[in-house]
C-alpha positions as CSV (number, residue, x, y, z in Angstrom):
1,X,9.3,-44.0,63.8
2,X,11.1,-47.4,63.8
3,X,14.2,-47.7,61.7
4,X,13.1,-49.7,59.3
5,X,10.2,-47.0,58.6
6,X,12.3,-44.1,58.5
7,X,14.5,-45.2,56.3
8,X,11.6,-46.0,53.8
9,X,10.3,-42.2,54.2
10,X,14.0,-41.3,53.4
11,X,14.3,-43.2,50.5
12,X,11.3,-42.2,49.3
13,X,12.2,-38.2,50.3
14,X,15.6,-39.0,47.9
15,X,13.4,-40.6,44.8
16,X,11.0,-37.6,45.4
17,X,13.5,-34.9,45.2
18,X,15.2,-36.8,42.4
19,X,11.5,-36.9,40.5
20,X,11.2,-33.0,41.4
21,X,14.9,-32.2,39.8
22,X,13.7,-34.5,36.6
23,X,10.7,-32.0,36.1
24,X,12.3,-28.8,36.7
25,X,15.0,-29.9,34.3
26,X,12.5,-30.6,31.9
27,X,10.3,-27.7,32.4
28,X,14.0,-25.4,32.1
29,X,14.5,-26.8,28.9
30,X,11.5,-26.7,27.5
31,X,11.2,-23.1,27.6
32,X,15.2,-22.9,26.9
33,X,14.3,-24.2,23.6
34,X,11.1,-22.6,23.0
35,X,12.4,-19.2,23.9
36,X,15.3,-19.9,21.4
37,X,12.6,-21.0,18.6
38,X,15.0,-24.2,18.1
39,X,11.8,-26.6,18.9
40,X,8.3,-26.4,19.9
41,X,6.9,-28.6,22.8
42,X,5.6,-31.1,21.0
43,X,8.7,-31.6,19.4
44,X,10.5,-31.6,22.4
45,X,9.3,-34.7,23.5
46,X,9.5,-36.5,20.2
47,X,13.4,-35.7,20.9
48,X,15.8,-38.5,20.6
49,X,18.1,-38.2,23.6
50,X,21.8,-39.4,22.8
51,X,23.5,-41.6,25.4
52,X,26.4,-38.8,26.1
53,X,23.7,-36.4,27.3
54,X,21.8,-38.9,28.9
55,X,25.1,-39.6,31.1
56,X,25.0,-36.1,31.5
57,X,22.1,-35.5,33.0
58,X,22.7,-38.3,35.6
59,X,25.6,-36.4,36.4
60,X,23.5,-33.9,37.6
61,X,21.0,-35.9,39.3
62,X,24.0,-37.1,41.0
63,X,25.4,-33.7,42.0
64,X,22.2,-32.6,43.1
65,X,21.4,-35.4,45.5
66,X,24.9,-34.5,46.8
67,X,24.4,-31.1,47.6
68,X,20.9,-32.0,49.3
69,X,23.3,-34.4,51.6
70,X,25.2,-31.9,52.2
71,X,22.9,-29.2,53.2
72,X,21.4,-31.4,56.0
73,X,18.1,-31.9,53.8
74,X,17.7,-35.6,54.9
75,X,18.9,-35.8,58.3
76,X,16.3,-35.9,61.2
77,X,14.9,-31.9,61.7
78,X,11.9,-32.3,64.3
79,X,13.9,-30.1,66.5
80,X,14.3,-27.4,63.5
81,X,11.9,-25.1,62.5
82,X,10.1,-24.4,59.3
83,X,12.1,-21.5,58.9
84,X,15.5,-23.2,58.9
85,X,14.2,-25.7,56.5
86,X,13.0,-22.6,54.0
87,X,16.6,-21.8,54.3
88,X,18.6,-24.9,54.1
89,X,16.4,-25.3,50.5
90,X,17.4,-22.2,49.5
91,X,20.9,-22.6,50.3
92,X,20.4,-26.7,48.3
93,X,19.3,-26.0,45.7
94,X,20.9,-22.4,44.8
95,X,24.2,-24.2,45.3
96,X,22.8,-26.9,43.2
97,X,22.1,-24.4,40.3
98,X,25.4,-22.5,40.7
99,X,26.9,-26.2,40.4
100,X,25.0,-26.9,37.3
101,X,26.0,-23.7,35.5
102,X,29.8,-24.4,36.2
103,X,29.2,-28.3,34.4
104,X,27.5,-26.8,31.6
105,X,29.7,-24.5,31.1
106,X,32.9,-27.5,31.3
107,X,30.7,-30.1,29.5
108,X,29.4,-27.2,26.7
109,X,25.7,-27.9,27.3
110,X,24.6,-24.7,25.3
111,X,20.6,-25.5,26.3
112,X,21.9,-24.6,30.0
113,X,21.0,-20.2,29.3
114,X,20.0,-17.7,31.7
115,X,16.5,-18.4,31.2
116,X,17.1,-22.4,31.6
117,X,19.0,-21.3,35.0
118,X,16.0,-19.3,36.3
119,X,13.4,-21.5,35.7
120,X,15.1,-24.4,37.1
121,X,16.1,-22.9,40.2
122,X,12.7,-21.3,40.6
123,X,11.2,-24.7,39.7
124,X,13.2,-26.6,41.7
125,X,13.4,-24.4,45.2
126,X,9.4,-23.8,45.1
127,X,8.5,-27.1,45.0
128,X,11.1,-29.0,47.4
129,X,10.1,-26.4,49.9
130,X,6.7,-27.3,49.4
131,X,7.2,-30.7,49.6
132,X,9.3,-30.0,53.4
133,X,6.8,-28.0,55.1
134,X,3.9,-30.2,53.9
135,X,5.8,-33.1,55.2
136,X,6.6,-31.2,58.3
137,X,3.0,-30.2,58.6
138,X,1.5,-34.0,58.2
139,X,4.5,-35.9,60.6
140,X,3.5,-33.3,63.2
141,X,0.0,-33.7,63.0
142,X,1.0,-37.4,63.1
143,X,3.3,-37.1,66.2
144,X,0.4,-34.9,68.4
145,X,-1.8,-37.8,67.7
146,X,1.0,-40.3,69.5
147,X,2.5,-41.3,66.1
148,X,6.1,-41.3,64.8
149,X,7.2,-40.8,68.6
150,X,10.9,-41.1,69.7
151,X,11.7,-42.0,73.5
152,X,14.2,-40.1,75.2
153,X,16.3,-40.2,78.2
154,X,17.1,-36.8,80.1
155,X,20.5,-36.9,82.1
156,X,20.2,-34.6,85.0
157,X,17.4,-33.4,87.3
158,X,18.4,-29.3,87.4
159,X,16.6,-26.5,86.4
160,X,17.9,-26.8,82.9
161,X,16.6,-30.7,82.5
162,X,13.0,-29.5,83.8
163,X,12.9,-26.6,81.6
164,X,13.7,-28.7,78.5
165,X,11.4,-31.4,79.5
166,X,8.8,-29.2,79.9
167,X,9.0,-27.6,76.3
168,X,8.8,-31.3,75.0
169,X,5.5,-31.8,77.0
170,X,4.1,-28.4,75.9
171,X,4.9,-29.4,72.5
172,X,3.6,-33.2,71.6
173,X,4.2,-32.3,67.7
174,X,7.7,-32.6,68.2
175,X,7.0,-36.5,68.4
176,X,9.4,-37.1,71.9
177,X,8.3,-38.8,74.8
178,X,10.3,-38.9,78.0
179,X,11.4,-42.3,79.3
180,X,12.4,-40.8,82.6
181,X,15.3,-38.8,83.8
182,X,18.6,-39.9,85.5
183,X,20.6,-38.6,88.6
184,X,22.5,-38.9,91.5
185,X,20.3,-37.9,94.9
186,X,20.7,-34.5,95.5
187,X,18.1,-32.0,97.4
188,X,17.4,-30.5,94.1
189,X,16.0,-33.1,92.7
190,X,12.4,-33.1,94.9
191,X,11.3,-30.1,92.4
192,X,11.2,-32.3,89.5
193,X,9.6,-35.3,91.1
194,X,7.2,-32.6,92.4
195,X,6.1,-31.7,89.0
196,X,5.0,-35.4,88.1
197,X,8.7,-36.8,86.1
198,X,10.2,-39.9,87.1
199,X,14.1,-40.8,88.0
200,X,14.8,-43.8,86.4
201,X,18.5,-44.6,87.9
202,X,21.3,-43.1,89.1
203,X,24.2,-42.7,87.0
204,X,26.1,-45.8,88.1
205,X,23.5,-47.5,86.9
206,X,22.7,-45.9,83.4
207,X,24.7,-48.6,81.2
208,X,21.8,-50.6,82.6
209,X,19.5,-48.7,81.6
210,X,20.7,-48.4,78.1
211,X,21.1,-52.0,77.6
212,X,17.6,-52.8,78.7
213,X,15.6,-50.0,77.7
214,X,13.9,-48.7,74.5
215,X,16.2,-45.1,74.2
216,X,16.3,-43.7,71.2
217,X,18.3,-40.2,72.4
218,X,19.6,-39.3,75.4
219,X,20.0,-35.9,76.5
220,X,22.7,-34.2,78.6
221,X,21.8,-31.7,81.0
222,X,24.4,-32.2,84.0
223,X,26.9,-29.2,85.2
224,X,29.8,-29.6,83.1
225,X,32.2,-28.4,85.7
226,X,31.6,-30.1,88.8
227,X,30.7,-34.0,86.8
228,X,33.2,-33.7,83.7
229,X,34.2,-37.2,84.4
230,X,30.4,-38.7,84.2
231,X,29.1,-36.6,81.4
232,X,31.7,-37.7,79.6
233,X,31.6,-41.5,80.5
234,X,27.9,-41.5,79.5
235,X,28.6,-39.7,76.2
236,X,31.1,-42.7,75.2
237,X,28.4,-45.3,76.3
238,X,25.9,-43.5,73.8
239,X,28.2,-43.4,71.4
240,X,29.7,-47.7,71.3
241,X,26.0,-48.5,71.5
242,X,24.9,-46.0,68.8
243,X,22.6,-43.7,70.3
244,X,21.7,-40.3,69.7
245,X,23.4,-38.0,72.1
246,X,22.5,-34.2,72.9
247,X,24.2,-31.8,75.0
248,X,21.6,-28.5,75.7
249,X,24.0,-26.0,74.8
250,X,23.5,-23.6,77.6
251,X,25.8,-24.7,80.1
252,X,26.3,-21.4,81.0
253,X,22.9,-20.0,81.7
254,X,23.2,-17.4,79.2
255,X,20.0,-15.9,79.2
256,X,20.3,-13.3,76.1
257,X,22.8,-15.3,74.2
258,X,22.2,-17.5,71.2
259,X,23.9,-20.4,70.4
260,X,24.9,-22.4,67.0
261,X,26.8,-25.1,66.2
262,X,30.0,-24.6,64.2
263,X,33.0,-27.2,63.0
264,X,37.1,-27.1,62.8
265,X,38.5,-29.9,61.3
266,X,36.3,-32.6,63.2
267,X,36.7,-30.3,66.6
268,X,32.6,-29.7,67.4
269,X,32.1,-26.1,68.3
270,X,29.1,-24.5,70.2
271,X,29.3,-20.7,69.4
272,X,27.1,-18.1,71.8
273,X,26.4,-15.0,70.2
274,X,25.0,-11.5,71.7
275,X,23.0,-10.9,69.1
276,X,20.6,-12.5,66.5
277,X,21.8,-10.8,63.8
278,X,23.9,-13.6,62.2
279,X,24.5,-15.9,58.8
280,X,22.8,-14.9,55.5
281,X,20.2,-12.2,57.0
282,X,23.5,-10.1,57.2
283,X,24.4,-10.7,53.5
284,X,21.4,-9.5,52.7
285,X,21.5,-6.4,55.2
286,X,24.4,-5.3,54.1
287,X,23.5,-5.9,50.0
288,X,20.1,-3.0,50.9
289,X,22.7,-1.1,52.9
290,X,25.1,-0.7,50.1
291,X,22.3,-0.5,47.4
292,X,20.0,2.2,49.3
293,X,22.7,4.5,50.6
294,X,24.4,4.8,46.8
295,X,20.7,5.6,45.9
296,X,20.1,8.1,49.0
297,X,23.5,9.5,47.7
298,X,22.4,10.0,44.5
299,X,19.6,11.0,44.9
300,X,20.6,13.7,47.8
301,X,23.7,14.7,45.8
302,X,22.3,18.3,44.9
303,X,21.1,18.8,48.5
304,X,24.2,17.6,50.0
305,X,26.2,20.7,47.0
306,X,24.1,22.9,48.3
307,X,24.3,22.5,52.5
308,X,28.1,22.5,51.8
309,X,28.2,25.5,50.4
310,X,25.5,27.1,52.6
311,X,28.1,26.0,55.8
312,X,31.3,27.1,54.4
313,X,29.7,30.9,53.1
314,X,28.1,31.0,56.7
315,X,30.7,30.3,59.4
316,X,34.4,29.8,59.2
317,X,35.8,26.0,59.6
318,X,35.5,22.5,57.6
319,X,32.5,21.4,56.1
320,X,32.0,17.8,57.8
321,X,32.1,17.2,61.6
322,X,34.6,14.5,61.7
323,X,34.7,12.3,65.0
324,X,35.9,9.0,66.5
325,X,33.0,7.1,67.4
326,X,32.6,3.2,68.6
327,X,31.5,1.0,66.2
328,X,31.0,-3.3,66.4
329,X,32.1,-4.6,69.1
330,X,33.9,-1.3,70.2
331,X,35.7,-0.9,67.0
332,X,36.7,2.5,66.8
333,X,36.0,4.5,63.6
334,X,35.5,8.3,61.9
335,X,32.0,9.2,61.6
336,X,30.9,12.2,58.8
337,X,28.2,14.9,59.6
338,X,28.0,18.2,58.6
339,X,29.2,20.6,61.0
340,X,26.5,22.5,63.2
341,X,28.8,24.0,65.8
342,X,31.5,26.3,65.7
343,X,35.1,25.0,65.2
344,X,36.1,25.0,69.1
345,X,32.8,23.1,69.6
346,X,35.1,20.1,71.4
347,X,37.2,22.4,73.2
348,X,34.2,24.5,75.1
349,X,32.7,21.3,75.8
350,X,33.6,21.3,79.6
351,X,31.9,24.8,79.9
352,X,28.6,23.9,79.5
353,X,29.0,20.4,80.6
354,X,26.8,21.2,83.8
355,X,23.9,22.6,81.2
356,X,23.3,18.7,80.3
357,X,19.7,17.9,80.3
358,X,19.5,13.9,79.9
359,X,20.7,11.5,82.1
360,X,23.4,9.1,81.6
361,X,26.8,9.5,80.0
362,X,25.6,11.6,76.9
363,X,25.6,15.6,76.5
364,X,22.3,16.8,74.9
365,X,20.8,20.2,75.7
366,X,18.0,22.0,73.5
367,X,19.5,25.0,73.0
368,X,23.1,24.5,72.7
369,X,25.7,27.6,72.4
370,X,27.9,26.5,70.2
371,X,25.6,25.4,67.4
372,X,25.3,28.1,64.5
373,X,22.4,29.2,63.0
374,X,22.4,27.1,60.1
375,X,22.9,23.8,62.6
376,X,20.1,24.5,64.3
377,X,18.1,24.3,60.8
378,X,20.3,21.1,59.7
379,X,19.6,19.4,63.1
380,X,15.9,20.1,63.2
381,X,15.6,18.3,59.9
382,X,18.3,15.7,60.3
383,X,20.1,16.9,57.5
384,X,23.2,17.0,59.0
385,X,23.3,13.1,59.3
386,X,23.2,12.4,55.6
387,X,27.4,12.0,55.2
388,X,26.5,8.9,57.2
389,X,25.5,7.3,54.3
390,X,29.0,7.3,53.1
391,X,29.8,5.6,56.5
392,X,27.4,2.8,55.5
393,X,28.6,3.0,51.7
394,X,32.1,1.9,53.7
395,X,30.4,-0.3,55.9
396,X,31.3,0.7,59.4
397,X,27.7,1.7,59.9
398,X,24.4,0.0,58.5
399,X,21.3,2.1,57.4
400,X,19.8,0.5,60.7
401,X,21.3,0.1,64.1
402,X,22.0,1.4,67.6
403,X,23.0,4.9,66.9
404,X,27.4,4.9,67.3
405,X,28.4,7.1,70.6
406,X,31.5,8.9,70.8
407,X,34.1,7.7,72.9
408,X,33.6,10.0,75.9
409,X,30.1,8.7,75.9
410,X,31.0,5.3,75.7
411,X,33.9,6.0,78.7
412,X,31.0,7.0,81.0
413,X,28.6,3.4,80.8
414,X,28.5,2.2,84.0
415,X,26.6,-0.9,83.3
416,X,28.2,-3.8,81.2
417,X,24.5,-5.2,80.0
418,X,24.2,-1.5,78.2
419,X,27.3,-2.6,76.2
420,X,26.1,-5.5,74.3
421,X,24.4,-2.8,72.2
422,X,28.2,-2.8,70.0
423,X,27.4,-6.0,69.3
424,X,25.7,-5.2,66.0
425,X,27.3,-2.3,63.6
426,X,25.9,0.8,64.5
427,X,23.4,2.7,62.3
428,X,22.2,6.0,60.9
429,X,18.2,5.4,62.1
430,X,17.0,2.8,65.0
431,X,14.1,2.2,67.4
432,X,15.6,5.3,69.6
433,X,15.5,7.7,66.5
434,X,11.9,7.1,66.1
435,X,10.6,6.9,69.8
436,X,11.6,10.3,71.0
437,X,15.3,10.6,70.5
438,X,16.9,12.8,72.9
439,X,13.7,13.3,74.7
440,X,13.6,9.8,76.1
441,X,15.5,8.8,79.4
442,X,19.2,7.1,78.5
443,X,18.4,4.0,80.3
444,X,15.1,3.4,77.8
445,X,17.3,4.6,74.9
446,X,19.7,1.7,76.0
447,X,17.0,-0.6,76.2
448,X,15.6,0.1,72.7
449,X,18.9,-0.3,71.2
450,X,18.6,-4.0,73.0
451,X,15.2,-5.1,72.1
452,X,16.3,-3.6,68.6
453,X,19.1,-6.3,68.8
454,X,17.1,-9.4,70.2
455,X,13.9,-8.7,67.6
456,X,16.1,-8.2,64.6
457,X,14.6,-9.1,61.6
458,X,14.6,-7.6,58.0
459,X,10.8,-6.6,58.5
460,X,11.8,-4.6,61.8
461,X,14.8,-2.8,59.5
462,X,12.2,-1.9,56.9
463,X,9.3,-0.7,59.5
464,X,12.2,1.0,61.3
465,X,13.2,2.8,57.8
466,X,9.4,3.5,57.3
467,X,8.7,5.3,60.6
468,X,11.9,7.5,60.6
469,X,10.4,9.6,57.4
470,X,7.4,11.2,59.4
471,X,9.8,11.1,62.5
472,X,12.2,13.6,60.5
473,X,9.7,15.5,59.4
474,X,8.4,16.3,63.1
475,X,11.5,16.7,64.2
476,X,10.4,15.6,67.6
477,X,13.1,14.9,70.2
478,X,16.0,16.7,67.5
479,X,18.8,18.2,69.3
């Protein structure tokens, strides 16, 4: 889309989104006041509206076009998905709302209740996301159809360049079209022509390029290490003629990590994470972990009377099993279970260390000596897990994660790809707990605890909650 357009969809987005705030303000009020019995509809809009609140109100219209600037809401997204927009909204025009309650509570606005907040926000967040995706849906309809297209330059002729320009061909909604790529001559660089792209220049003669050709981005994909110098030369050319520059963030050939952008003080930032668990997902998780585990513990507070007294009457030594386990990102901390085993349990560990019947660095065996006859009962039911929950309550565990290891388990990986499991807090239930437990192999356990990691969603935490029920009640794989 040509300048002039875009800006005349953006201006229009801004009056829209201003027209959208309007009605949810109105709507907010109008049941504010009806609610309150202070006036009917009708008379609502037979109102008079003073100046001073009229002033008011395009204080707010003010603020909320702000915090919409702020959030990113009208800057150019093709390359964002529908799901970020959902959430950059969410995160408008909640912080929009929270900013309205603060300025009606400074500029006593008493029609600014509960109910008024609600509404709005509601009002408001429903029908701006509405308006986004069916924008998103018609512009990419437009683009596929060779509309709305922007042309782009890639800078480099590696793997990385090809992959990229590939995933703009395989997806035309996305509105790019390639203008060509550009390179020095190097024996890589047969593989790309070979797949029908064109090198435009070398990279002495890119400012050339630039000056005489329609460009509206330019992408960097050159190795960083080895061409510093240029990469950095044709950033600043982008930059004093004003066009867009992007840099695909993985330099490194990080095939499991995920990157975002982050900012210090004007110093740009690109962060790579080991997991996808990140931003306001984990708020979230750890709001259900905190809320379900003071439930569980409420609700198992009779049971959890009962098995204490049951293990202290039946064998000498403490109630809990208390032991160092590793925690996020190797964090060490105490975990709480009951105690199944006697009280030299640790100590007669190298006995029966031969007796192990999994692989790997873990001890499991079926019929373990040292467990008392009340453990076995606890462990076949998974009772004796349920002082976890005060683990999550305290947040070094999460209802859902890789199960924590203790630390002579952990001593024994011999595999650094097995460790990226403590990159997420550990948890009480995951995908090992319901596929098998100890009966499966430790490398599959591993690589549950992985896919666990790069799959993560809410949903999978819930279906993962779901399944362990019947899983306890079998008692498969319990040992």
């Amino acid at each position: 889309m040509s300048n002039p357009g875009r800006s005349l969809l953006l201006n229009s987005l801004k009056l829209f989104d201003v027209g959208l705030m309007t009605l949810a303000f109105m709507a907010a009020a109008m049941a504010a006041l009806h609610r309150s019995g202070i006036v009917s509809i009708l008379e609502f809009f037979s109102m008079r509206i003073k100046i001073q609140n009229f002033i008011i109100f395009l204080l707010f219209i003010l603020i909320w076009h702000l915090m919409f600037t702020v959030s990113g809401l009208y800057t150019s997204r093709r390359l964002s998905n529908d799901r970020n927009e959902v959430i950059d909204v969410i995160k408008a025009t909640s912080l929009g709302t929270v900013v309205i309650l603060i300025g009606s509570r400074v500029l006593t606005v008493r029609m600014v209740t509960p109910l008024f907040l609600t509404v709005f926000w509601l009002i408001s967040m429903v029908s701006t996301m509405g308006t986004r995706l069916a924008l998103r849906a018609v512009l990419r309809i437009a683009r596929s159809r060779g509309r709305n297209l922007r042309d782009i330059i890639i800078v480099g002729t590696n793997s990385r360049a090809l992959a990229f320009a590939r995933k703009l061909i395989d997806h035309p909604e996305l509105g790019y079209r390639i203008a060509g790529f550009v390179d020095r001559k190097w024996e890589g660089m047969q593989k790309l022509l070979l797949n029908g792209f064109a090198v435009i220049s070398d990279l002495d003669e890119f400012p050339q390029i630039l000056r005489r050709t329609v460009v509206d981005e330019v992408v960097m994909a050159l190795p960083f290490r080895s061409m510093h110098s240029e990469a950095s030369r044709i950033a600043s050319l982008c930059a004093e003629q004003g066009i867009g520059f992007r840099v695909l963030t993985s330099i490194f050939d990080l095939k499991v990590a995920h990157s975002s952008t982050e900012d210090l003080e004007g110093d740009a930032l690109i962060a790579h994470s080991g997991s996808r668990i990140e931003e306001w997902p984990v708020f979230t998780k750890r709001i259900l972990d905190v809320t379900l585990s003071a439930l569980l513990i409420a609700l198992f507070a009779p049971l959890l009377l009962i098995v204490a007294i049951l293990i202290k009457s039946t064998s000498r030594g403490p109630v809990l099993f208390v032991q160092k386990r590793i925690g996020l990102n190797k964090r060490q901390f105490n975990v709480y279970k009951f105690r199944t085993m006697v009280t030299d349990a640790e100590q007669r560990m190298r006995e029966i260390e031969h007796l192990n019947e999994v692989s790997g660095p873990v001890f499991k065996i079926k019929n373990d000596p040292r467990i008392t006859p009340l453990g076995r009962i606890l462990r076949k039911t998974s009772i004796d897990e349920l002082p976890q929950l005060f683990n999550v309550l305290g947040g070094a565990m999460s209802l859902v994660g890789p199960r924590p290891l203790p630390v002579r388990d952990y001593e024994g990986f011999n595999e650094d790809w097995q460790r990226r499991r403590f990159s997420v807090k550990p948890g009480v239930t995951c995908l090992w707990q319901v596929s098998g437990r100890s009966s499966i192999p430790f490398e599959k356990w591993m690589e549950l605890d992985l896919q666990y990691i790069d799959q993560w969603s809410l949903q999978l935490d819930f279906e993962i909650l779901l399944l362990t029920i019947p899983a306890v009640f079998r008692g498969s794989g319990a040992a």
